[in-house]
C-alpha positions as CSV (number, residue, x, y, z in Angstrom):
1,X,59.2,65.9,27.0
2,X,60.5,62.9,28.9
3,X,57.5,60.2,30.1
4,X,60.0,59.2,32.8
5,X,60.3,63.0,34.0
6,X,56.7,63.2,34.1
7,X,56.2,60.0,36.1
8,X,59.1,60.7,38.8
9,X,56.8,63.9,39.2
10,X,53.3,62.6,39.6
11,X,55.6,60.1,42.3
12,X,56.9,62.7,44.0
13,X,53.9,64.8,43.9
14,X,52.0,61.4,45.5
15,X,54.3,61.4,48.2
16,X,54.0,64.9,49.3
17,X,50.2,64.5,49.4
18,X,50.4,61.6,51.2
19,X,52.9,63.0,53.6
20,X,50.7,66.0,53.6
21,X,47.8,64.5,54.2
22,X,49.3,61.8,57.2
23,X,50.7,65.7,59.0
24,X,46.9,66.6,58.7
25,X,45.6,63.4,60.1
26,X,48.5,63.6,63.2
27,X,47.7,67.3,63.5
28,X,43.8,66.7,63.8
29,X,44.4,63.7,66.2
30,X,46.8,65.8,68.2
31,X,43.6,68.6,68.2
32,X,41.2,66.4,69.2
33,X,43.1,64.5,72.0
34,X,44.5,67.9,73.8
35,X,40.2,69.3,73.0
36,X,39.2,65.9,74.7
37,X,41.4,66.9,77.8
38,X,40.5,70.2,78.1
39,X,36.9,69.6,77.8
40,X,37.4,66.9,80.2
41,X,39.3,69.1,82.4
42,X,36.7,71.8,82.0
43,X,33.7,69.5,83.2
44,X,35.6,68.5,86.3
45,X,36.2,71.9,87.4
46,X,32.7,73.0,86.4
47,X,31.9,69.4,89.0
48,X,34.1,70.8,91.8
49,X,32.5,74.2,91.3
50,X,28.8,72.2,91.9
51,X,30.4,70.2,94.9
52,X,32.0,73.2,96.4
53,X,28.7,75.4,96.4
54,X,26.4,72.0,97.3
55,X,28.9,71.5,100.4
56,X,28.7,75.0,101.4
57,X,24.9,75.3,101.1
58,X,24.4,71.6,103.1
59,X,27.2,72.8,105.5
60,X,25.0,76.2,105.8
61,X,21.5,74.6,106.2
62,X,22.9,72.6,108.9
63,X,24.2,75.5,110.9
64,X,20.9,77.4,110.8
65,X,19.0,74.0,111.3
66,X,21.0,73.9,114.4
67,X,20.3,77.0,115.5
68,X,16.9,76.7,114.8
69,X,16.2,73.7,116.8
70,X,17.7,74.7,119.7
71,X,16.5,78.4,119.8
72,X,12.6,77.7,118.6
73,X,12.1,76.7,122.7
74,X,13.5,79.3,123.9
75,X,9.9,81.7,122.3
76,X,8.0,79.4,124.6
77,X,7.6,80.1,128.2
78,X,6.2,77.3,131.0
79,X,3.8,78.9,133.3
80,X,1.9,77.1,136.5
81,X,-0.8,78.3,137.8
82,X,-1.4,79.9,141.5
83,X,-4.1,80.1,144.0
84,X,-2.8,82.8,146.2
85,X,-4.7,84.0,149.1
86,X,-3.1,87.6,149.9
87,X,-3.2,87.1,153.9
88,X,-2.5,91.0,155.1
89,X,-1.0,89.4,157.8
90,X,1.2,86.7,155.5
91,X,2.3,89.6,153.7
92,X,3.2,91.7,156.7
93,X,1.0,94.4,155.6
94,X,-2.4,96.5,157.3
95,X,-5.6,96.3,155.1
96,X,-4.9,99.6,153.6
97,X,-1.2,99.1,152.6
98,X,0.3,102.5,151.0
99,X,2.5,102.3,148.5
100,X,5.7,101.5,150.0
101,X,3.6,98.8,152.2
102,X,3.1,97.0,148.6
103,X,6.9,97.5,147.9
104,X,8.3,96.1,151.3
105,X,5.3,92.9,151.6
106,X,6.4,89.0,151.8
107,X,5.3,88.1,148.6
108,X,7.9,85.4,148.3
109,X,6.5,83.9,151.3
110,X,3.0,84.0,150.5
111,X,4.3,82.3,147.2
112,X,5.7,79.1,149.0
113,X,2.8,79.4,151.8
114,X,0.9,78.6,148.4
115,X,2.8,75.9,147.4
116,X,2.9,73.9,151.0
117,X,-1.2,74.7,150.9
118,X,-1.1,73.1,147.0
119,X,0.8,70.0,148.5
120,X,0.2,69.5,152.0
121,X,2.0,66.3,152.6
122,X,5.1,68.2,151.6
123,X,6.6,68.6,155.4
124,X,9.9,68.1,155.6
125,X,12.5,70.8,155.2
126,X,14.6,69.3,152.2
127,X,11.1,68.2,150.5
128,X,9.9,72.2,150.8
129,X,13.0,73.6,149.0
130,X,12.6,70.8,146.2
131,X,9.0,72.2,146.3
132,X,9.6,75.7,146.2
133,X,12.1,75.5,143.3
134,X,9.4,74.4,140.7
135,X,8.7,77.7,140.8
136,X,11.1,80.6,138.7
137,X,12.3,82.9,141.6
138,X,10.8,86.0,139.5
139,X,6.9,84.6,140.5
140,X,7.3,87.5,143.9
141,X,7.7,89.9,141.0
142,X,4.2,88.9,139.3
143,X,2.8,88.8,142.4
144,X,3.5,92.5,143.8
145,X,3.0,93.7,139.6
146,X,-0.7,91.9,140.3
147,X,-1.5,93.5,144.0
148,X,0.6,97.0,143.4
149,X,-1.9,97.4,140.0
150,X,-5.2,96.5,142.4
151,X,-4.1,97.1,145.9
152,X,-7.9,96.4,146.7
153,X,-7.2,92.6,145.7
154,X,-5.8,91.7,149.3
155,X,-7.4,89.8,151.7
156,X,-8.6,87.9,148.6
157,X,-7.9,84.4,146.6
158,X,-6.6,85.3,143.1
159,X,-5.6,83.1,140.5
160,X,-1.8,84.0,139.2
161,X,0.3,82.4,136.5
162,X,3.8,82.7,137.4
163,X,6.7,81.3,135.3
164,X,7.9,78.1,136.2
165,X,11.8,77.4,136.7
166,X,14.0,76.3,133.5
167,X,14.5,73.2,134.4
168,X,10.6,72.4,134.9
169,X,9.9,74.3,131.7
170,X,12.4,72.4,129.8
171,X,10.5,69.5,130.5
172,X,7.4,70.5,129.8
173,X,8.2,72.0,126.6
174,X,10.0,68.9,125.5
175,X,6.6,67.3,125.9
176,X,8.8,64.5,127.9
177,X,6.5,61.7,129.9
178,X,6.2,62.6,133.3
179,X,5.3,58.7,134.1
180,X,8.7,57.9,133.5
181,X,11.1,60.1,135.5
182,X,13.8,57.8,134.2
183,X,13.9,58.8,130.6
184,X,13.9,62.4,131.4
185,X,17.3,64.0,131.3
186,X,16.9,66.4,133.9
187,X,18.2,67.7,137.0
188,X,14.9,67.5,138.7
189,X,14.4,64.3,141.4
190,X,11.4,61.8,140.7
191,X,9.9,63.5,143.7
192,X,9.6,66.9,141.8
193,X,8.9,65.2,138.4
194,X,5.6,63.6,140.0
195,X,4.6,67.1,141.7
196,X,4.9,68.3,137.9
197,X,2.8,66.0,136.5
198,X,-0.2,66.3,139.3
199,X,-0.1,69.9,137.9
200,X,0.1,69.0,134.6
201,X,-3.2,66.4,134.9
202,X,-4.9,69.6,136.8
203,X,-4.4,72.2,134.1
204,X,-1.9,74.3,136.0
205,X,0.6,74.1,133.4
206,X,1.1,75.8,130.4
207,X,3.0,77.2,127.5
208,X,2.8,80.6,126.4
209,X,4.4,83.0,124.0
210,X,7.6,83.8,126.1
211,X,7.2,87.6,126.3
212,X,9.7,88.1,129.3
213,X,12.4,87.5,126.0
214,X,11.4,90.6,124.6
215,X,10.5,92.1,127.8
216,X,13.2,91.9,130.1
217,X,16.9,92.4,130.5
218,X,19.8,89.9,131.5
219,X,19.4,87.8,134.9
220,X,20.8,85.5,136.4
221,X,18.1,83.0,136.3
222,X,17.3,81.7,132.5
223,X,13.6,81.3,132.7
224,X,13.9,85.4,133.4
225,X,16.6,86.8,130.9
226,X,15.4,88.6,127.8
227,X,17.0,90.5,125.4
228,X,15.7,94.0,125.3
229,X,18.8,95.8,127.3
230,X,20.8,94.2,124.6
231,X,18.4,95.1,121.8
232,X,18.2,98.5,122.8
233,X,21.9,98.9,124.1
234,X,22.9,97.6,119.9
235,X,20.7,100.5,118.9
236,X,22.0,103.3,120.9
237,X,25.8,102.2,119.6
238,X,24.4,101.6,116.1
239,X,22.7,105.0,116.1
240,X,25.9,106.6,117.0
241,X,28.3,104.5,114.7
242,X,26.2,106.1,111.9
243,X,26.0,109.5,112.9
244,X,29.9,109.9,113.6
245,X,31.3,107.4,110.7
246,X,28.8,108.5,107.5
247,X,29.0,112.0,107.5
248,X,32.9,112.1,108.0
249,X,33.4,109.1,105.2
250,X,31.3,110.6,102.7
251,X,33.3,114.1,103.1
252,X,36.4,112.0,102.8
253,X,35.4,110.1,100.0
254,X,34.5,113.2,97.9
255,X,37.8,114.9,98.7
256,X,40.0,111.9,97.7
257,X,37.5,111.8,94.3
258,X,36.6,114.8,93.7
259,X,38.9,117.4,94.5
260,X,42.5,116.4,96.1
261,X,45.5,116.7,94.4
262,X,47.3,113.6,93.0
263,X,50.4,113.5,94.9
264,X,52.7,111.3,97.4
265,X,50.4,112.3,100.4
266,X,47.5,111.6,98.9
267,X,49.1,108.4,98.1
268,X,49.8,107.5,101.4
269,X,46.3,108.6,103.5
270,X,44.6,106.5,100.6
271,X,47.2,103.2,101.2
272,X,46.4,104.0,104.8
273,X,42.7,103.9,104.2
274,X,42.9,100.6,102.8
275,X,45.1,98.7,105.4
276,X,42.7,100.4,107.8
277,X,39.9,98.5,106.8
278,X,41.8,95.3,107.0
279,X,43.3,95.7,110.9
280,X,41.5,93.0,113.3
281,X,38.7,95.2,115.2
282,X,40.5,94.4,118.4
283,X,43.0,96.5,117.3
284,X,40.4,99.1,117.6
285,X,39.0,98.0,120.9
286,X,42.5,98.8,122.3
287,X,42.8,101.5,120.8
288,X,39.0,102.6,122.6
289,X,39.9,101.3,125.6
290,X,43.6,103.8,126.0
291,X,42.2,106.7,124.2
292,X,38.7,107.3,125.2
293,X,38.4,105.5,128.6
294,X,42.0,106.3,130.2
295,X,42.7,109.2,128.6
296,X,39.4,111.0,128.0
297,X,37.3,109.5,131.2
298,X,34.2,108.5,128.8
299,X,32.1,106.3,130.9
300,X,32.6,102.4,130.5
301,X,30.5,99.6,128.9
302,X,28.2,102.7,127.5
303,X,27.1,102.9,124.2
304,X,28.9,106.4,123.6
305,X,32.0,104.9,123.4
306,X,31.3,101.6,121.6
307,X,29.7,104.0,118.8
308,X,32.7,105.8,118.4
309,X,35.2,102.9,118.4
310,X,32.4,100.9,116.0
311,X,32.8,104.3,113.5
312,X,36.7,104.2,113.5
313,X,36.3,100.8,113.1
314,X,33.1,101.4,109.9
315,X,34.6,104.8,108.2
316,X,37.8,102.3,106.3
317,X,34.6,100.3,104.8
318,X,32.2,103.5,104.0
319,X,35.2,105.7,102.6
320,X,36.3,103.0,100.0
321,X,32.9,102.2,99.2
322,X,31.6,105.7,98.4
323,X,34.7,106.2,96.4
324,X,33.7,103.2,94.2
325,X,30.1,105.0,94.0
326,X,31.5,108.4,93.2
327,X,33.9,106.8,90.6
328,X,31.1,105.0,89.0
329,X,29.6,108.3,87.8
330,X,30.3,108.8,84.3
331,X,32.7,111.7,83.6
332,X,30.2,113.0,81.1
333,X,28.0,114.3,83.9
334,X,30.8,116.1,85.7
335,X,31.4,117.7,81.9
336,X,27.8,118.8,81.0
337,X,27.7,120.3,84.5
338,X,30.7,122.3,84.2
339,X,29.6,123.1,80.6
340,X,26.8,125.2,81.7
341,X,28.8,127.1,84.2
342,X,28.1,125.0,87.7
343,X,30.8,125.5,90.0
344,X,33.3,122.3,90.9
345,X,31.0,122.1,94.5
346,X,27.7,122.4,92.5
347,X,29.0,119.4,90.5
348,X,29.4,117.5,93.0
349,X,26.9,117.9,95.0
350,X,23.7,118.6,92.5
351,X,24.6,116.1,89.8
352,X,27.4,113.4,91.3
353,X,26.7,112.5,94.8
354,X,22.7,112.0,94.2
355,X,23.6,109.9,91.3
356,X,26.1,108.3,93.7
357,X,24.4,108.3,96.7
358,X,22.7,104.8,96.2
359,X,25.9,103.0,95.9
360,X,27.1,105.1,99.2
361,X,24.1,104.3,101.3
362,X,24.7,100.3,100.3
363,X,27.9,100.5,101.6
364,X,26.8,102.2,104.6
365,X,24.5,99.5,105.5
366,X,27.1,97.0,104.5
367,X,29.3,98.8,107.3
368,X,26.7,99.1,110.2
369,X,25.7,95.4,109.8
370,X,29.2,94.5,110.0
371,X,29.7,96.5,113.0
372,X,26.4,95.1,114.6
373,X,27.6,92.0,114.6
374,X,31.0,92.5,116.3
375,X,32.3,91.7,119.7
376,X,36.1,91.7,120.4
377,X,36.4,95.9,120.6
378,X,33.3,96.0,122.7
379,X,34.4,93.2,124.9
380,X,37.8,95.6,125.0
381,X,36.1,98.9,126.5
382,X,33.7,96.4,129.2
383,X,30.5,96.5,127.3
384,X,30.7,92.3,128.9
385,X,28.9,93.6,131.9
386,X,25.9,91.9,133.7
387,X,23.7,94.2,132.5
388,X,19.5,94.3,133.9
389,X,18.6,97.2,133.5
390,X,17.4,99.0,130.2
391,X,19.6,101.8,128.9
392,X,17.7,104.7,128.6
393,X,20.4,106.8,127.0
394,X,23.8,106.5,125.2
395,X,25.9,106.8,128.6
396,X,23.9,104.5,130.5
397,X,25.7,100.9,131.1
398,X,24.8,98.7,128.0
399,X,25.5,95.9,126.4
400,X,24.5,94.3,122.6
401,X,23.6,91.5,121.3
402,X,26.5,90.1,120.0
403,X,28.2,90.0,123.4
404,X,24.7,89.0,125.4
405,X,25.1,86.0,122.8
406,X,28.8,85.7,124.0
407,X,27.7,85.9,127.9
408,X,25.0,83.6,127.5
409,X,27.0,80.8,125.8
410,X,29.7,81.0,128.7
411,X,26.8,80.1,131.4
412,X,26.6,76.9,132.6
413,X,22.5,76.6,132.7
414,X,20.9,74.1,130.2
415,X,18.0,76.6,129.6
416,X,20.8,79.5,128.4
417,X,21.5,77.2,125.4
418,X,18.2,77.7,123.6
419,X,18.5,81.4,124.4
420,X,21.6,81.6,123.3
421,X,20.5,80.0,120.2
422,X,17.1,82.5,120.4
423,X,19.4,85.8,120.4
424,X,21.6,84.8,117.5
425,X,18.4,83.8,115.6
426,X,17.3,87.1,116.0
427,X,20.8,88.6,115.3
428,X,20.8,87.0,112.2
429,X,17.2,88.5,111.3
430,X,18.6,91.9,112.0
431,X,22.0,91.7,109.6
432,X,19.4,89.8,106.8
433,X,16.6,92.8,107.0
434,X,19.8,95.1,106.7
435,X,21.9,93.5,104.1
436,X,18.2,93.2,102.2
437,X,17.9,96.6,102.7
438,X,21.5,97.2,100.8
439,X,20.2,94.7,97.8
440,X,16.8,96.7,97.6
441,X,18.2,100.4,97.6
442,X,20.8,99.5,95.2
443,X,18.1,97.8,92.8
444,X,15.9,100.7,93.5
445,X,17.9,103.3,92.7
446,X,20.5,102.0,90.4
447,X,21.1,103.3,87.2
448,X,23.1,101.8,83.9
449,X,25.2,104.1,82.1
């Protein structure tokens, strides 16, 4: 054998590990350098991710903080205190008034009689109107609930509480110092700001619980206005959304499952079902307002008809979600049922729609808390009337609480700002207790296949 072979070998053999081993060394320092940038790349998106949700939650806390702040005054209610002496002939009644007496009496005037006695050196005409309007118009109404409960109380001195007007209340609630009318933002004069505070160093001031929120229905004045007509109006609508749009998306949903045909027409009701659910609701507020209103004479801004447009509206959302429920039941259930001889209807509704019925009740609620808080179709068939009176059925005039919310930010008072704020605060309690709701049923009765 030649040595030089040999050595031009081991030489060559050198050079291809060398060669081998520099590709290695590029490769693995190509590796790393692409790893560093994606790992780098990864941590920033996993930091925008963080900044994203942070900004969201901060931007969030700072909405309800806001609506917080400004609602929380709105549960408080300024009340001043009355020594009324119920003069039969003040009130332009006999002794023994009957009961249409007590209906018909001056109570307003035995009201400012009050005030003029509470403040005689209150004598001029201009200084009697600034008087009378510390006082909330709605303090004639305690007055006659008062005597028309003890008629026996006239020709007595009775101490009353009446409400105070917004703009005195305001103040009061805002614990501002009446000893310096100048840094009070109000549209009260001095003059009215130091007959508050000779009240207020008397005792005949005070905050309460505002009940008349709950209480009463919309007015005019803001010291007066409550949400109950709204409250109650939102659960006649609600009551009928769900009683038209659940049983009719259910049946739907277990016919497109369960039992129709896979064809072209199917095809098209089921693309139809889901653009449906993504048509703006005003769309179906239009579509209320020329069907059911001009053409079928339902009456206006009643509950009736804002169910039904709210369950057109609802049954897109319900059908595709109780089609995700009834799809989520394994097939093996469908198969041990037939198997023992059930019938395609006793399969379905014995073994698949209990099993499914969680998931469809979730998106139920999902639906009706959507549908509570909407406004453009009910604004569309008139429910945006001035409503005061409380609906006591589902063709009564009505309104809900998305559009008292809507009526109340449009007015120009100071006070309707924190109850504005006070009716989407307790908006926002409703669609949390019914989304929780959701959460809880679908924990409660889920099961894992």
């Amino acid at each position: 054998m030649n040595p030089l072979n040999n050595t031009d070998k081991e030489h060559q053999t050198a050079a291809m590990n060398a060669s081998t081993e520099n590709t290695t060394r590029s490769t693995t320092a190509t590796v790393r350098a692409s790893l560093k940038k994606r790992y780098a790349a990864e941590k920033r998106f996993r930091l925008y991710g963080i900044i994203a949700i942070s900004s969201s939650i901060g931007f969030l806390f700072l909405l309800l903080a806001s609506i917080t702040s400004k609602g929380l005054p709105a549960f408080t209610q300024t009340f001043v205190k009355l020594d009324v002496e119920l003069n039969s002939e003040q009130l332009g009644i006999t002794d023994a008034p009957s009961a249409a007496d007590l209906r018909s009496a001056n109570y307003s005037g035995v009201i400012k009689q009050t005030l003029r006695d509470r403040f005689p050196e209150v004598t001029k005409r201009g200084e009697k109107k600034a008087l009378y309007k510390l006082i909330s118009t709605g303090a004639q109404y305690e007055l006659y609930d008062r005597v028309a409960a003890d008629p026996s109380l006239v020709g007595q001195t009775i101490s009353l509480w009446v409400p105070a007007d917004d703009e005195l209340g305001a103040i009061i609630k805002s614990d501002a110092d009446l000893t310096q009318p100048d840094s009070i933002t109000t549209r009260m004069t001095d003059q009215q700001i130091a007959w508050a505070k000779t009240l207020k160093d008397a005792g005949d001031l005070d905050v309460r619980f505002n009940t008349t929120f709950f209480k009463n229905g919309d007015s005019r004045e803001p010291e007066l206005a409550g949400i109950r007509a709204a409250l109650i109006g939102s659960a006649f609508t609600l009551l009928i959304t769900f009683t038209l749009s659940f049983p009719v998306a259910v049946s739907a949903a277990i016919y497109l499952e369960e039992f129709a045909p896979q064809n072209r027409w199917t095809d098209i009701v089921e693309v139809n079902i889901n653009n449906l659910a993504a048509v703006p609701s005003i769309v179906f507020g239009l579509l209320g307002l020329a069907v059911f209103i001009n053409f079928f004479h339902l009456p206006r801004s009643a509950p009736v008809v804002g169910g039904i447009v709210l369950s057109l509206m609802t049954l897109p959302t319900i059908i595709i979600s109780s089609r995700a429920a009834l799809k989520a039941v394994p097939p093996s259930i469908r198969e041990a049922a037939r198997g023992l001889g059930a019938s395609p209807l006793q399969v379905v509704t014995h073994h698949v729609l209990p099993l499914a019925m969680p998931g469809i009740l979730t998106g139920t609620i999902i639906g009706l808390a959507q549908a509570l808080g909407e406004t453009a179709p009910l604004l569309m068939i008139g429910m945006v009337a001035f409503i005061v009176d409380i609906p006591a059925s589902i063709t009564d005039a009505a309104t809900v609480l998305p559009v008292q919310v809507f009526l109340w930010a449009d007015s120009p008072e100071r006070a309707f700002v924190e109850k504005t704020s006070a009716a989407i605060m307790v908006l926002l309690v409703f669609l949390i207790l019914m989304n929780a709701i959701a959460v809880m049923l679908r924990k409660r009765f889920e099961r894992r296949w």
